[in-house]
C-alpha positions as CSV (number, residue, x, y, z in Angstrom):
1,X,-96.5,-49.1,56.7
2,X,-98.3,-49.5,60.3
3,X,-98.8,-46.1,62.0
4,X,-96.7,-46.1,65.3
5,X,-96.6,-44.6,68.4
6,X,-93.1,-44.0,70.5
7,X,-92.4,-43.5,73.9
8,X,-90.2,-44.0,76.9
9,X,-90.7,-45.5,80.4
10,X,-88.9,-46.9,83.1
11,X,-88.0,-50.1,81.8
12,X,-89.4,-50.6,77.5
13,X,-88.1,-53.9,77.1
14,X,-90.4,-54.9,80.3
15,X,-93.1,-53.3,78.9
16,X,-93.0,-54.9,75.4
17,X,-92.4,-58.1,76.7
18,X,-96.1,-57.8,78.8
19,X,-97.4,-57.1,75.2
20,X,-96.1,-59.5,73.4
21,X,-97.3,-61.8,76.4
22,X,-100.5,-60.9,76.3
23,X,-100.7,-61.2,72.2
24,X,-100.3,-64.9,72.7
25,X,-103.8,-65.3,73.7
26,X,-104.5,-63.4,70.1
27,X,-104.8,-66.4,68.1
28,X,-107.0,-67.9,70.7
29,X,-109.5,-65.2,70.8
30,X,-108.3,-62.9,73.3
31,X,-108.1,-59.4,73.5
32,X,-106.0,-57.4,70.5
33,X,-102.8,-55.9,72.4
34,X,-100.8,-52.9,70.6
35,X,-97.9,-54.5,68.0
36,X,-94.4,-54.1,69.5
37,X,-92.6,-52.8,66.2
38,X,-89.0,-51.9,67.8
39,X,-88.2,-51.8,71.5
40,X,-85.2,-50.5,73.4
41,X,-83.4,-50.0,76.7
42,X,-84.3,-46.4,76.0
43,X,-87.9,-46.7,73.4
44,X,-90.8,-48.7,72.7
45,X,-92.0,-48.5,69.6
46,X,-95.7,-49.4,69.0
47,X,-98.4,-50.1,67.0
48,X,-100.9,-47.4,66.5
49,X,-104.5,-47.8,67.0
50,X,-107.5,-46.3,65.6
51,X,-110.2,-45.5,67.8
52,X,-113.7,-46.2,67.1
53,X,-117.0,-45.0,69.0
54,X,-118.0,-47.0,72.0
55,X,-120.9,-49.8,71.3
56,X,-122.6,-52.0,73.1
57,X,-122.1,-55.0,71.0
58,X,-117.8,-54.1,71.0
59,X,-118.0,-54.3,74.7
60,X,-119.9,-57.6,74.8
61,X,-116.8,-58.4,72.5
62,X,-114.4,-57.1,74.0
63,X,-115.4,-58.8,77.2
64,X,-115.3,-61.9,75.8
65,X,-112.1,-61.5,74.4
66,X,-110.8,-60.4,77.8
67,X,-111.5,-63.5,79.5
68,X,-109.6,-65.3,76.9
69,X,-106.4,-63.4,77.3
70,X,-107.0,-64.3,81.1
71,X,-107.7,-67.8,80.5
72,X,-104.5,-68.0,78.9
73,X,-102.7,-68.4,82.6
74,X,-99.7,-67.2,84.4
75,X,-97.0,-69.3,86.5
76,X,-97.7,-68.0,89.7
77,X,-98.9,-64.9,91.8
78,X,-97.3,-61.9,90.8
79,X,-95.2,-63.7,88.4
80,X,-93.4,-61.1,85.3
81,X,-94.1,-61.9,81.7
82,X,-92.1,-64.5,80.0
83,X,-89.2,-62.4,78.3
84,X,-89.1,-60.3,81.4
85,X,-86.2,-58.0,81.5
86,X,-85.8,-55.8,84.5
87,X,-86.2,-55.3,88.1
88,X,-88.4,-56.9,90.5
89,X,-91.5,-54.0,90.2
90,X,-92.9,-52.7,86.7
91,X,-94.3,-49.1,86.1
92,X,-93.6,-45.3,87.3
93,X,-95.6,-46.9,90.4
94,X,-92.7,-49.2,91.2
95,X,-95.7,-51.9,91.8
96,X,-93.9,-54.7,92.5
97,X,-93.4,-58.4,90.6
98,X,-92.7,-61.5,92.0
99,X,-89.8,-62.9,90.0
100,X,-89.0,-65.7,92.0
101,X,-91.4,-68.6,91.9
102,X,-90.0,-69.7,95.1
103,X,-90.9,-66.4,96.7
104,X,-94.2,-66.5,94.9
105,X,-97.8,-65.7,97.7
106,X,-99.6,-69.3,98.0
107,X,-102.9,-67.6,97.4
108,X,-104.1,-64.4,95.6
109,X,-105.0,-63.0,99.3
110,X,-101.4,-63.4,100.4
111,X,-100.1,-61.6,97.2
112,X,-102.7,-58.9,97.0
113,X,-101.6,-58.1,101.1
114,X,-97.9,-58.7,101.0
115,X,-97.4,-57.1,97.1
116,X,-100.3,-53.9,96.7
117,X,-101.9,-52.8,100.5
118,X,-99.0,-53.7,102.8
119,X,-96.7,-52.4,100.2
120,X,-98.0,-49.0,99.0
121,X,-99.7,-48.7,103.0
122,X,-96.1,-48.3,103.9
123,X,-94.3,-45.9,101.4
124,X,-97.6,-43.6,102.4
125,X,-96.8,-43.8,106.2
126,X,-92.8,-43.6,105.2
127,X,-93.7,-40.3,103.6
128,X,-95.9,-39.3,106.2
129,X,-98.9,-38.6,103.9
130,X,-100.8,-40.9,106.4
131,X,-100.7,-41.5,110.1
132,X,-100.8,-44.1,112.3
133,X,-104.8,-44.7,112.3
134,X,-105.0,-45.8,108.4
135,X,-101.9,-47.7,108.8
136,X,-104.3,-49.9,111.5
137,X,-107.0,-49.8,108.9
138,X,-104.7,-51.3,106.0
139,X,-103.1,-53.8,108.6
140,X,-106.2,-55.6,109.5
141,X,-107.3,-55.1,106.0
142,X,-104.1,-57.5,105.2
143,X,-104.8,-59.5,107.8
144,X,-107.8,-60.3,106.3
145,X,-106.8,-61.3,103.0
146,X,-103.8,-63.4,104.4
147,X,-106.2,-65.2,105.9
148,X,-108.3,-66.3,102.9
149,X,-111.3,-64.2,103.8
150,X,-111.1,-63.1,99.8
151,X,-110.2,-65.7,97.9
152,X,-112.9,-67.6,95.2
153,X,-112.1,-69.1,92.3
154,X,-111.0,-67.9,89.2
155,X,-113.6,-67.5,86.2
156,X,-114.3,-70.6,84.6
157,X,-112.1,-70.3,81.9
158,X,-109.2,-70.0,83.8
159,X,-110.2,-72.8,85.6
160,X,-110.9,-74.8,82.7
161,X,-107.6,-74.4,81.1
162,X,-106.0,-75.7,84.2
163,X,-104.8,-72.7,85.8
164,X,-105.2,-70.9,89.3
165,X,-103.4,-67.9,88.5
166,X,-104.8,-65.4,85.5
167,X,-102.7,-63.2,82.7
168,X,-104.0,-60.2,83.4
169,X,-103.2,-56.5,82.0
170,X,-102.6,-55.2,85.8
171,X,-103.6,-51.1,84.9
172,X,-106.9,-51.7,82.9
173,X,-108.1,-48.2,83.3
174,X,-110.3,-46.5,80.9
175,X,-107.3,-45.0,79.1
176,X,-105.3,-48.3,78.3
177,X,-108.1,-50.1,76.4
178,X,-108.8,-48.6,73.4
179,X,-112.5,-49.2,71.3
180,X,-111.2,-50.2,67.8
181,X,-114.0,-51.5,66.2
182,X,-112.3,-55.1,65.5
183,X,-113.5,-58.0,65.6
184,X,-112.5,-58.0,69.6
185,X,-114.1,-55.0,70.3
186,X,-110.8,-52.9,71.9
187,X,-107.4,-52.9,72.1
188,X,-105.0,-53.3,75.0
189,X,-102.1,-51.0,75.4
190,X,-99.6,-50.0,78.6
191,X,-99.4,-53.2,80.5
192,X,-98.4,-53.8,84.0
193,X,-98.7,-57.5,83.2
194,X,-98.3,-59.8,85.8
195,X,-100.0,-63.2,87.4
196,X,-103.0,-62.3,89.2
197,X,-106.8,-62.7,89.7
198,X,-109.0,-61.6,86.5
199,X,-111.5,-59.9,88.5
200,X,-109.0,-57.1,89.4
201,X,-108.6,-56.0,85.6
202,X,-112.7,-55.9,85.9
203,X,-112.5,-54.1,88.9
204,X,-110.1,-51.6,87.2
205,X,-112.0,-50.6,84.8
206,X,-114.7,-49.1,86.7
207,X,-112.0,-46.6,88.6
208,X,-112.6,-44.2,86.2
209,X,-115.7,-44.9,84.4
210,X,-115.7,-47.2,81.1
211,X,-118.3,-46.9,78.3
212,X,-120.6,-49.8,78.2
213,X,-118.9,-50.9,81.0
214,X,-121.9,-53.1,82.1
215,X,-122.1,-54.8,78.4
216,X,-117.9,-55.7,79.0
217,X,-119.1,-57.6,82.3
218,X,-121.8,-59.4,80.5
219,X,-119.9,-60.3,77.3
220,X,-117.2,-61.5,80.1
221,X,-119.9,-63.5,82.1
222,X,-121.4,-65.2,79.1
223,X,-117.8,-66.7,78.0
224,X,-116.7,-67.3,81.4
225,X,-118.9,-67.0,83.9
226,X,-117.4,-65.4,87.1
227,X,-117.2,-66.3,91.1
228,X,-120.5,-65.6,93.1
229,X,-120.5,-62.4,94.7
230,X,-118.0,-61.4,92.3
231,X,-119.4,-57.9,92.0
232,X,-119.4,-57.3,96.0
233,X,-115.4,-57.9,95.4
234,X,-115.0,-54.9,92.9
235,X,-114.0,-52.5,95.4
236,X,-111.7,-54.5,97.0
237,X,-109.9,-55.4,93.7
238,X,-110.0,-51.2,92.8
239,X,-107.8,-50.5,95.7
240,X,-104.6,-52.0,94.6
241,X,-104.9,-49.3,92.1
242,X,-106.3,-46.3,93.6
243,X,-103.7,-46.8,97.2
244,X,-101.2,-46.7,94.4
245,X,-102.4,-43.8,92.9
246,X,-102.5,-42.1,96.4
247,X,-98.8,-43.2,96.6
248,X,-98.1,-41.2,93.3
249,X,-100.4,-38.4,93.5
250,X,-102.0,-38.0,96.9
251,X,-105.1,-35.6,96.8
252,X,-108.4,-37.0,97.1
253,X,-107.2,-40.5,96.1
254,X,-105.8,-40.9,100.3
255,X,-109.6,-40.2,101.6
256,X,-110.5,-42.6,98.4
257,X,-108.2,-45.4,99.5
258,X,-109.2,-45.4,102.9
259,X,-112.9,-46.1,102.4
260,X,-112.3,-48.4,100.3
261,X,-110.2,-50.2,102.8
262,X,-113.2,-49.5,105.3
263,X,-115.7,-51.7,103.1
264,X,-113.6,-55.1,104.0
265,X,-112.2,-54.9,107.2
């Protein structure tokens, strides 16, 4: 019998189906995602995994693996997972989907404005946790990405499978990818799956620290070699997720947000 893991969450059936969307780039070579065993409007049940201690040579993997999951393409910018049952945002943080392709951003600089800075910029000046100065700082911020200033190509894989718009994992922090010693170096679990641009999973990783984090980005880089300048873009693809943590947990992730804002305006 496969060890499991249960929990609950604001919407389980949305969550399994960004596993099980993910999994189809399994076969392919991309990243190992947690089994869904038995979902729920209520429970998700999971697949288990084993930790193993961090390597070198499993993050070269695991990196590799990564770009294939992202080479296996979404339908648009902010687009849900196919199965997707639920509202139009996925996670505690609300972060909102696009679930209307005829709603959907033309660009990834239009989404990542209208659907992460614009978005959580103005719950934090609804709740007053920032004033009217940082609320300038995040509008020409938006500005700037509505206007293209941001916007490359996606790594060649992506490309080379025909698609503008990556699968990616959408909360790649340290504590959703799990070193298993497989054959794919890690294990994906807790998806905020959506449409998007692969070098924001990248970026995530590095909010918090990642071991071997360096020997992920070359084992991503050999199999699909990335936009130039990619790495000057990393803290501009961390903010999505650090302004949304400063949404949920305020603290030193507001000062945190705001220089990273700083760096692109």
């Amino acid at each position: 019998m496969t060890d499991s893991f249960v929990k609950s969450g604001p919407n389980p059936l949305g969550e399994a189906a960004g596993l099980r969307w993910l999994a189809e780039a399994h076969s392919d070579g991309g990243a190992r995602i947690a089994e869904v065993i038995d979902v729920s409007e209520q429970r998700l049940e999971i697949e288990h995994i084993d930790s193993a201690p961090p390597s070198a040579a499993g993050a070269r993997a695991f990196g590799a693996a990564l770009a294939r999951t992202h080479a296996a393409g979404a339908s648009w910018w902010g687009c849900p997972p196919d199965g997707w049952s639920g509202p139009a945002w996925v996670g505690n943080s609300q972060t909102p989907l696009v679930v209307n392709d005829a709603e959907a951003p033309a660009t990834w600089g239009q989404f990542y404005a209208q659907h992460r800075i614009e978005e959580f910029a103005r719950r934090l000046r609804a709740d007053g946790v920032i004033g009217a100065d940082d609320a300038r700082l995040y509008d020409r911020l938006a500005a700037r990405l509505d206007n293209g200033d941001f916007d490359v190509a996606q790594p060649q894989l992506v490309r080379g499978a025909g698609h503008a718009v990556a699968r990616v994992h959408g909360d790649m922090w340290s504590g959703n990818v799990l070193y298993d010693g497989a054959s794919t170096g890690a294990a994906l679990i807790d998806p905020m799956a959506h449409g998007g641009h692969a070098e924001t999973d990248l970026a995530t990783l590095s909010v918090f620290g990642f071991p071997y984090l360096d020997d992920v980005y070359a084992g991503y880089d050999e199999a699909s070699p990335l936009a130039d300048g990619w790495s000057e873009r990393v803290g501009l693809h961390q903010l999505g997720i650090v302004i949304m943590h400063a949404h949920l947990f305020g603290g030193s992730y507001i000062g945190a947000s705001a220089r990273l804002a700083e760096q692109y305006v």
